[in-house]
C-alpha positions, -999 to +999 in steps of 0.1 A: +000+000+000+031+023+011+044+017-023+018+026-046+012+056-025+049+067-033+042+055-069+012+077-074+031+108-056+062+109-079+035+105-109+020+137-096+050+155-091+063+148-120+030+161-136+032+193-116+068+199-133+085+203-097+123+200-097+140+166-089+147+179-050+121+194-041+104+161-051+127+139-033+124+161+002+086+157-003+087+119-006+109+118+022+089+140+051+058+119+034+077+084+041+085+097+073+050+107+083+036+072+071+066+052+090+059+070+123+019+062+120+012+100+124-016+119+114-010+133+079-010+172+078-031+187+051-018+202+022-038+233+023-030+260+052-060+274+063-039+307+072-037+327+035-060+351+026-073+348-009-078+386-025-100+373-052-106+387-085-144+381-101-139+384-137-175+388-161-173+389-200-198+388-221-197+392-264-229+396-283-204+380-316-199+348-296-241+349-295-237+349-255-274+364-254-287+339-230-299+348-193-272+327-180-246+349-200-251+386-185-230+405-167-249+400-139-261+368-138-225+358-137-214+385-111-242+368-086-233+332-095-191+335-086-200+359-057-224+334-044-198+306-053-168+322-030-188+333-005-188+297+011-151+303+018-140+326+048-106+323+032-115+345+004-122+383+003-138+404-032-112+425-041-128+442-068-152+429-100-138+429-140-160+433-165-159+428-205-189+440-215-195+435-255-160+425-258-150+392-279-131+365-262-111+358-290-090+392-283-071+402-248-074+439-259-096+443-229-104+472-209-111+450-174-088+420-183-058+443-187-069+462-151-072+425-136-037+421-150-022+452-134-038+449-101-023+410-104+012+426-112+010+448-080-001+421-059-037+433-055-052+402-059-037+367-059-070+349-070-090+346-103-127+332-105-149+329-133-182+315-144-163+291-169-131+291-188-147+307-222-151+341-202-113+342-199-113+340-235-116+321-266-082+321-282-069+283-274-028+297-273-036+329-255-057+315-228-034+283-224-004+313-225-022+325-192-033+292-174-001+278-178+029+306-172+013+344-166-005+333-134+017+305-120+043+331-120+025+358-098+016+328-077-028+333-084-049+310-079-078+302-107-117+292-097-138+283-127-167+270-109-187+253-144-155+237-150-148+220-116-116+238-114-095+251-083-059+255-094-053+255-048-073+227-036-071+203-070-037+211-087-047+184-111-077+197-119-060+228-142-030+207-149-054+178-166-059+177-201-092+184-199-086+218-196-064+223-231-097+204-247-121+229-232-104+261-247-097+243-283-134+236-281-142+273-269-114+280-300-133+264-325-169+279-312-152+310-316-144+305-348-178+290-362-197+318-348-169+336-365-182+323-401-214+320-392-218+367-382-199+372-415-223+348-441-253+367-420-237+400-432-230+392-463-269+377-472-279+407-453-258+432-477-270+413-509-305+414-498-296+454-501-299+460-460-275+482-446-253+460-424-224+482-416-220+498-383-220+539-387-237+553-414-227+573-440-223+612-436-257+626-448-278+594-434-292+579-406-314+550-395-351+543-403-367+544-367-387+520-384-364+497-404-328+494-381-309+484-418-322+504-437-308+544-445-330+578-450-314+608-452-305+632-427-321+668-432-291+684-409-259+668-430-279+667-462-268+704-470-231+693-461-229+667-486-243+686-515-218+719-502-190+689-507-198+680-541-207+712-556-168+725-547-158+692-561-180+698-597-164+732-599-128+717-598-119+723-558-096+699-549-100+680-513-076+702-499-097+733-503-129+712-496-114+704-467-097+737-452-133+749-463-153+728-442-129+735-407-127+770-413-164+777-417-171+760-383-191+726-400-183+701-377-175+663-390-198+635-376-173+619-353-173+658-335-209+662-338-212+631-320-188+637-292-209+668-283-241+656-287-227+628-261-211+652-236-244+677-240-215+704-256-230+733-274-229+723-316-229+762-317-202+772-293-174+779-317-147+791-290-151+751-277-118+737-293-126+709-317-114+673-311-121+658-346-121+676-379-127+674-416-095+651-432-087+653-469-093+607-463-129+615-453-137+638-482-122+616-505-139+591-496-172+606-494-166+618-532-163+586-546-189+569-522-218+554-546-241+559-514-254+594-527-268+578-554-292+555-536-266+528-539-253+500-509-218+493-519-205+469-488-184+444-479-155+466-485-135+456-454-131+424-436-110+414-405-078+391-411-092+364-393-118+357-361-089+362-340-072+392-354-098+417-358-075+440-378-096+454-407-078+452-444-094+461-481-110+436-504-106+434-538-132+452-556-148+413-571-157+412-535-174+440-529-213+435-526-233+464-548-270+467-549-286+496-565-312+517-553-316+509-519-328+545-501-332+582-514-304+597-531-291+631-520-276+640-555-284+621-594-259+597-611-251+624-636-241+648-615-222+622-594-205+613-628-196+647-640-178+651-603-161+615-607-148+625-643-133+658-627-113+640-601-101+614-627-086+643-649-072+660-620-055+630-612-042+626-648-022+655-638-008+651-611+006+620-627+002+582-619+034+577-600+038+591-564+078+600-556+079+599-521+105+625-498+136+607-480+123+628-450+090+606-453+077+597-411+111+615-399+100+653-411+073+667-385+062+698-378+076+711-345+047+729-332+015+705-342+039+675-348+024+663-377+044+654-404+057+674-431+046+675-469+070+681-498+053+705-529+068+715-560+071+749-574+070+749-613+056+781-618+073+799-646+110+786-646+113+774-609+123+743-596+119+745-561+106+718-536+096+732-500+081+713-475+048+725-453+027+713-424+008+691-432-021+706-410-017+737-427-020+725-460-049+698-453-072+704-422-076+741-415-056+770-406-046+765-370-008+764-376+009+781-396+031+769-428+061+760-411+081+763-445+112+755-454+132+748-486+144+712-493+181+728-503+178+742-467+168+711-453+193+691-470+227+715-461+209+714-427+208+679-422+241+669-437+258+697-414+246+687-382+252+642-390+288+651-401+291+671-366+273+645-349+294+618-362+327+636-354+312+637-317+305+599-311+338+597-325+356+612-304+338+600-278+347+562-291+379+573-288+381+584-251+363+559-242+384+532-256+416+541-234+392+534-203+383+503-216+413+479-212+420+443-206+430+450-174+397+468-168+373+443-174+399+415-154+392+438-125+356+439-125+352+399-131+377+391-105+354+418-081+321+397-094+341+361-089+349+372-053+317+386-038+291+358-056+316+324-044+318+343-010+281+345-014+280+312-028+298+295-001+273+309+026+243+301+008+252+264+009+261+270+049+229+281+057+210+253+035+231+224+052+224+240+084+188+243+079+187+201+066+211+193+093+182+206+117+155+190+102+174+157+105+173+163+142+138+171+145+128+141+127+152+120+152+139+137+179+166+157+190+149+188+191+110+197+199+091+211+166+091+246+180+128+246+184+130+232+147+107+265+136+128+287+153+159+275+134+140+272+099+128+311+104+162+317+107+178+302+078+151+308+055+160+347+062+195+339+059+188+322+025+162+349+012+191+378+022+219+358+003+195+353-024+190+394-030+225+401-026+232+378-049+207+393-074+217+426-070+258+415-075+247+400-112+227+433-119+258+456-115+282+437-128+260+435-160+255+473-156+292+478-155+298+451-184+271+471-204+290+504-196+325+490-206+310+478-241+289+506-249+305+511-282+301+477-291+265+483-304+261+519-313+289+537-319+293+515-356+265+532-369+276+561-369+314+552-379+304+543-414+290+577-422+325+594-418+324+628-440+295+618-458+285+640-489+252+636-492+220+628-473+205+597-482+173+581-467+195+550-455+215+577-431+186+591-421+163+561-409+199+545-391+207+578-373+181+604-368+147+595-350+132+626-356+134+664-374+112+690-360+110+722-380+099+757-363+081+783-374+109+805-362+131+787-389+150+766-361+153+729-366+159+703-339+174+666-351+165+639-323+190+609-330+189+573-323+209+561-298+208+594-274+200+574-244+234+553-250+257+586-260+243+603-228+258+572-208+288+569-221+292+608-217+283+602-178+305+576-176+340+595-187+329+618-161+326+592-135+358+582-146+375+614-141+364+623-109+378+590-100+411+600-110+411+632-095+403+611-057 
């Protein structure tokens, strides 16, 4: 009997991934404790308090509709659940309301998560496993290493699971079944929401989610559109400038400076009960040249439902890319137009010949994501000036040219930018340098032999009294179990050690930390410094240099131009450390 018992316990161990020792002292206390006929101990120390975490979700994609399924249904059933246990106290509830399971991207999971990082709450209880999520990896991701490793416990009370009391039960391999079948529900539902939309947009019901500018909902009819009296004006405003050849530039910079608010601002005031009026309330969202474009070439003004533009990448990444236009569902006439296919035609054949112009192929600026405007920060656009004989190419605010007239032009010449630029990488260069080579006569053999013989010293000596203080603490066990000491005696001594052990443990720690820090700060130049040594006296400012160097340019409307490089963080140490270095010199 004895021997299947030890049989059985190595199996579980062994399941439970603890090390070979820790295993082998366990077998032995339990060996002991069967030899001597005494009463087994239980496992489970009725002494810790559980800070427990209830965690609700609930996705209206996953059709979790049911009365079972809402927030507070499931609140009521956990609450009711733990509340058998004086052990456990309700720190605080997390709820996903309308959220899928198939993304973490959670407002109340990533709360749970923090408050679980700064040891808020040490236990997790759900309804069932599925409102953790249905993603099979992500939610095995979490069972498996994120919450083993801040020590939380996990309830899911449908599931018969208590990772405390029944280890087994969330190490079984029931429990990687469960989320591949909440996985694959995810996933049919998945299928099942987009063939719904689709039928629905072929049928010729409006399926998307906001409605076009210029429409709203039937009261009556939830997909299908009527127009909007208010926004109605707006659109027919928008194509007129567009018939009479007004680019969406001027549209736009129209639109904001006229005080017509977009839908997305209209909507934030309407929501926060702000004054549509008030034009001294600064405006969150404006008119883009994106949105006019796209309202321009939108067949919806015509009494046409062109969907199924967009679709996610999959049921788990819900990251929304283009179809191909063979995919695109069209039905005609559909709800009231707001302006006739000829005139839409006329404005469609305008914006064709304007792009004939302009030319088919886009040459995009080196300074492309680096070039920003230093007082708006958004990014800087190149134009071309080919009036009469010129050549020139400046670059503008994008803001200014685009959106509205809150900043100013910002301009600069791209011969300006260019002698700029090249100027201040060839100083910079010559800098880091010169700095390599200070720092290099610091840097000897003899150096870095110091500071490993200093680490090799203080971690053996620590080392050495680590191991004292564990044979020490198995020496007194030994004499407890022979009876040469009384059990509180034996607790005493434990206390003891274990705080000599945890102490060693930190110093330790904190010996590896600096002599990495130190090991980082002799070698600073051996991942940094190259990238600028290749661009010695450089000639010419390529787009290559700038994406390896600079981070950032910011131009003023003073005419002052700031360059943020790369690696400013690891220049700023090294510069700290040569002054460390001196002052040592001068003790």
């Amino acid at each position: 009997m004895i021997f299947v018992k030890f049989v059985n316990y190595l199996f579980v161990s062994w399941k439970l991934n603890l090390n070979r020792n820790k295993m082998l002292h366990e077998v032995v206390v339990k060996w002991f404790m069967a030899g001597r006929n005494r009463k087994k101990e239980s496992l489970l120390s009725s002494n810790i308090i559980w800070k427990a975490a209830i965690y609700t979700r609930r996705s209206f994609d996953d059709m979790d509709e049911t009365e079972s399924d809402t927030i507070s249904n499931q609140k009521d059933l956990v609450a009711s659940f733990l509340s058998l246990d004086n052990n456990i106290q309700i720190v605080d509830f997390y709820t996903d309301d309308g959220y899928s399971g198939t993304s973490f991207n959670r407002p109340g999971f990533k709360k749970m998560l923090n408050d679980i990082i700064n040891g808020n709450i040490n236990l997790i209880a759900v309804k069932d496993l599925s409102r953790l999520g249905r993603n099979y990896i992500e939610v095995g991701k979490y069972i498996e290493n994120i919450f083993p490793l801040y020590n939380v416990r996990i309830i899911s009370i449908n599931d018969n699971i208590d990772s405390y009391k029944d280890p087994s039960s969330i190490n079984s391999i029931v429990v990687p079944i469960k989320n591949l079948i909440n996985d694959e529900y995810a996933k049919d539902i998945s299928k099942k929401v987009r063939t719904a939309y689709q039928t629905m947009a072929r049928s010729g019901k409006f399926a998307s989610g906001t409605t076009p500018y210029g429409y709203m909902l039937d009261p009556d009819d939830k997909h299908k559109l009527i127009i909007n009296p208010e926004e109605e004006k707006n659109v027919l405003l928008i194509f007129n400038m567009a018939k009479e050849g007004a680019g969406r530039i001027k549209i736009c910079k129209y639109l904001n400076s006229n005080f017509i608010l977009c839908r997305k601002e209209l909507q934030r005031r309407k929501k926060r009960n702000i004054d549509c009026d008030d034009r001294t309330i600064e405006r969150k969202y404006k008119w883009t040249t994106t949105t006019i474009g796209r309202m321009l070439e939108n067949e919806v003004y015509i009494g046409n439902l062109v969907q199924n533009k967009t679709s996610s990448i999959s049921y788990k990444n819900h990251k929304l890319v283009s179809n191909p236009k063979d995919k695109w569902i069209k039905v005609e006439n559909t709800h009231p137009a707001i302006i006739t296919k000829e005139f839409f035609d006329e404005v469609q054949k305008g914006i064709g010949e304007r792009r004939g112009k302009k030319g088919k192929t886009r040459k995009y600026s080196i300074y492309s994501g680096i070039l920003k405007c230093g007082d708006c920060k958004r990014a800087m656009t190149k134009q071309s000036d080919t009036r009469g004989n010129r050549k020139a190419e400046n670059f503008y605010c994008s803001s200014f040219l685009r959106t509205d007239t809150d900043c100013s032009s910002h301009k600069i010449s791209s011969s300006s930018l260019n002698s700029i630029v090249l100027k201040t990488i060839n100083l910079q260069v010559d800098l880091v340098l010169e700095l390599d080579k200070k720092m290099k006569k610091i840097q000897t053999y003899e150096s870095k032999k110091e500071l490993s013989c200093e680490y090799s010293y203080s971690k053996n000596k620590c080392l050495r009294d680590l191991e004292k203080f564990k044979s020490q603490k198995r020496d007194a066990y030994i004499e407890w179990k022979l009876d040469k000491i009384n059990k509180d005696k034996y607790t005493i001594l434990t206390e003891k050690y274990n705080a000599q052990i945890l102490r060693i443990n930190d110093e330790l720690q904190r010996i590896n930390q600096n002599y990495q820090i130190n090991l980082k700060k002799l070698d600073q130049q051996d991942y940094w410094v190259e990238h600028f040594s290749k661009y010695k006296k450089i000639k010419k400012v390529t787009r290559n240099i700038l994406v390896e160097l600079i981070d950032s340019i910011y131009v003023y409307e003073n005419g002052s131009i700031h360059i943020k490089f790369k690696y400013e963080d690891e220049y700023e140490e090294a510069l700290k450390f040569l002054e460390e270095c001196k002052e040592d010199e001068n003790d």
